[in-house]
N, C-alpha and C positions, 0 to 999 in steps of 0.2 A: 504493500500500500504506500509505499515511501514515494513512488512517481507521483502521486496521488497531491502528497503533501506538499510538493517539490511546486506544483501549478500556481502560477500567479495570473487573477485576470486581469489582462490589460485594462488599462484608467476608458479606453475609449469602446472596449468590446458590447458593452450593455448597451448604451446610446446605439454603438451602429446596429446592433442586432434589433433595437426597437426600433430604429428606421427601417430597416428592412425588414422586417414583418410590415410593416405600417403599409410601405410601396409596393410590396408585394400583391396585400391587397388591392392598392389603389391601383393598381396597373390594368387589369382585367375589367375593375367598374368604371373606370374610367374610359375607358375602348369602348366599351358597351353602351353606357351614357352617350361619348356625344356622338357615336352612331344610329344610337334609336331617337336622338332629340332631330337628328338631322334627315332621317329617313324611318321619321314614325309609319306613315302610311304605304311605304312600299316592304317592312319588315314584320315578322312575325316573332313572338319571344320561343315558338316552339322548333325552330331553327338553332338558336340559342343552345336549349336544353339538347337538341338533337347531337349537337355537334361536343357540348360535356359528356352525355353518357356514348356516343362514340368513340371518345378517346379512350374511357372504362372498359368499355367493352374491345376495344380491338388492342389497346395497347395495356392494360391493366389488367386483364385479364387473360384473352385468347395467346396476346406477345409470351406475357410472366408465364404463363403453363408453358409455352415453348421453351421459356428461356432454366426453367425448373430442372427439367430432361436434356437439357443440352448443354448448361453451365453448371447450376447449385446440386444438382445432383452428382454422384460419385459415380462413372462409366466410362468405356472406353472413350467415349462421344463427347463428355462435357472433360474428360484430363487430356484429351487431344485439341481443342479450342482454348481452354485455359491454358496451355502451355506452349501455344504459337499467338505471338503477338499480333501477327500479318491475319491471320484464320480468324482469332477474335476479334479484331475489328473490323475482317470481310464479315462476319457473321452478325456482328451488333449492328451494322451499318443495312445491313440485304433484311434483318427482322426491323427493323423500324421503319424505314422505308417501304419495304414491304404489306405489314399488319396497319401501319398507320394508314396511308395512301389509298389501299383497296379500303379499308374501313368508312373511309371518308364517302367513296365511289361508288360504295353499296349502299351507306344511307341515303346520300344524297339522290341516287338512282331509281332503288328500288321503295323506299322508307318513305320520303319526302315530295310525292308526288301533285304536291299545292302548292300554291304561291311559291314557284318560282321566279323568283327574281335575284339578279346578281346581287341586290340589296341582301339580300338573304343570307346567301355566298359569304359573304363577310361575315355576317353574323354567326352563321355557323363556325368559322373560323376562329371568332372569340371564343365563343364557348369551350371549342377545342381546346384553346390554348390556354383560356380563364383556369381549366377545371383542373390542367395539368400544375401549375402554381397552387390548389387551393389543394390537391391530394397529393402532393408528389413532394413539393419546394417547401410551401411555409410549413406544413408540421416538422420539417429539420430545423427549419430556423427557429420556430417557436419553443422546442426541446433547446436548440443551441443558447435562447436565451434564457430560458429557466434554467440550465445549468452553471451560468454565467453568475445571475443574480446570486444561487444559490452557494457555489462556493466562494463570491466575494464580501460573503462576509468570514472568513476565516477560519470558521470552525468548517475543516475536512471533513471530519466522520461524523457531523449531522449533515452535511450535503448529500454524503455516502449513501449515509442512512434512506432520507427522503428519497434518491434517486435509485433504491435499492439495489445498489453496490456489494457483492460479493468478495470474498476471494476468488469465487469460481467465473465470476462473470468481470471481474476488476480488468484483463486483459483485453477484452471485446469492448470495455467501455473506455477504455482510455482512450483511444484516438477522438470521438465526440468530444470528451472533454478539454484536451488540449486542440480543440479544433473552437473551441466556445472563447477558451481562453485569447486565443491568437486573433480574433478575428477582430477587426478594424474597421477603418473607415473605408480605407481604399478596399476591403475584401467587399465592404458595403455598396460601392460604385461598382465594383465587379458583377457582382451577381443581380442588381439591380439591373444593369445595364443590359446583360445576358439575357433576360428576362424579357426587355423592351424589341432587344431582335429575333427572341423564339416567337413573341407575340407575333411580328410581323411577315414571320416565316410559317407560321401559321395560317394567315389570315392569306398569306400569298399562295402556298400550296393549296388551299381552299378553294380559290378562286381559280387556279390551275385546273383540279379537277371536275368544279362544276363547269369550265367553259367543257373538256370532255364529255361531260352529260349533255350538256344543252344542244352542241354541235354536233353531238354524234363522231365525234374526230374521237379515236380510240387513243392514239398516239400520244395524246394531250397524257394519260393516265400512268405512261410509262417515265416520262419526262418528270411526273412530279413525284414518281419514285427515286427517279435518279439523282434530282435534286435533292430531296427530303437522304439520300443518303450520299452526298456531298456534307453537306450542310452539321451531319452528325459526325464525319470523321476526324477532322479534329478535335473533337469532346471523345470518342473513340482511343484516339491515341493518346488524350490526357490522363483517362483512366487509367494507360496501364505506363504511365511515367515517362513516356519518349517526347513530347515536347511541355513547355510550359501554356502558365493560364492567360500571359501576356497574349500567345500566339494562339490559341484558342476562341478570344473576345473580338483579334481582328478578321481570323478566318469568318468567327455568328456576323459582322459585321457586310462584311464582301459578301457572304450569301444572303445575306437580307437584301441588300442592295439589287442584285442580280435577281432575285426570284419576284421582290417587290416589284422590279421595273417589265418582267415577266407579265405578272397578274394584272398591272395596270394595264400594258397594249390592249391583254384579251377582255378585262373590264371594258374599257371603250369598245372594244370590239363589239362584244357585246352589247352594248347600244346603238350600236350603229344597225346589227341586227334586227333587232328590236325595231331600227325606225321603218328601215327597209319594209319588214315583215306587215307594221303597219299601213303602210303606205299602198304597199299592194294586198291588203283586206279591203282601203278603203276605194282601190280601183274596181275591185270585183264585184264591192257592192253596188257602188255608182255603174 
């Protein structure tokens, strides 16, 4: 337990850790807000919800089962990908990509058969990305801060205590703890930031695969596989220690950019269809 006692939390870890719970939140309602104040009547909130339990279901669930049997489990299968750097980031890279993208394709295709509108598109794209921050991101941060609070005040073995610290379990909980301690401001702008280009990587692959819905272009659905697994390889190669988090933030940064200026053409695009399509209903009618 002497690692334990040896932890001091930084003077700025608790502040950043409450700002960042804070903007974690605000991130996702914020997207949400001023695109439904801005396209109340072309959006539905059940778009929204479709696109949170989508990510549940395709990436929380159907992915983690896969990734059970082929990673966390003990087999020839998951100590032959655990033990090739190249294999486990082709493999984290082809299930995310994969299980997210078709997930997306099948609701929006088969699921979401109403009020189609690219407005929509978007919206589902929040939710996606909303739901991935509110089950996935803040309950680490919100643990990171309770653990922060709780051992700065000094007393070790009632933090231990409260956080039900073992001898058995003391080794599995040390790195959380020295990860509460160390964490900052700049870790605060990090992961915040991170957060702001998954959003928009989101809401851009979203929009990727409903123009393949609506245009019947199948190709559209491969592309934003491929991107969705560009996009994850450097967060791939950070997990198993080959580059840093510097290089990480600027790779979320160049794909946000690239898939945002993507989903924009085909957003307009898509309006432009729209006018077309109306124009000649109202030839046909006249």
């Amino acid at each position: 337990m002497t690692a334990f006692e040896d932890i001091v939390i930084g003077k700025s870890s608790i502040p950043s850790l409450a700002v960042t719970v804070i903007l974690m939140i605000a991130i996702p309602v914020t997207f949400f807000v001023c695109w439904r104040v801005k396209h109340k009547t072309r959006t539905n909130i059940g778009y929204l919800i479709a696109g949170a339990v989508g990510f549940i279901v395709s990436a929380r669930m159907l992915e983690l089962g896969v990734h059970y049997v082929c990673i966390l489990a003990d087999n020839p299968v998951s100590r032959f990908i655990n033990g090739n750097t190249a294999v486990y980031v082709l493999y984290g890279i082809v299930m995310a990509g994969v299980f997210e993208e078709c997930g997306r394709y099948v609701v929006l295709k088969h699921v979401l058969k109403k009020n189609r509108t690219r407005e929509n598109a978007v919206l589902y794209g929040i939710g996606h990305g909303g739901i991935e921050v509110l089950v996935v991101l803040l309950p680490a941060m919100v643990s990171y801060l309770v653990i922060a609070i709780l051992f700065s005040g000094g007393n070790t073995e009632g933090a231990m205590n409260a956080l039900k610290i073992t001898e058995e379990t003391a080794a599995a909980a040390l790195p959380s703890v020295q990860a509460a301690a160390a964490f900052d401001s700049a870790a605060a702008v990090m992961n915040v930031t991170e957060r702001l280009f998954a959003m928009l990587i989101h809401i851009g692959l979203t929009v990727i695969v409903y123009y393949s819905v609506q245009s019947a272009k199948k190709g559209f659905l491969p592309l934003a596989i491929l991107l969705h697994m560009l996009a994850d390889t450097f967060p791939a190669l950070y997990q198993r220690g080959v580059i840093q988090l510097w290089a990480v933030e600027l790779w979320a940064a160049l794909c946000s950019a690239v898939i945002v200026f993507i989903a924009v053409r085909l957003y307009r695009n898509m309006n432009e269809q729209t006018t077309q399509e109306s124009l000649s209903s109202a030839e046909c009618s006249g």
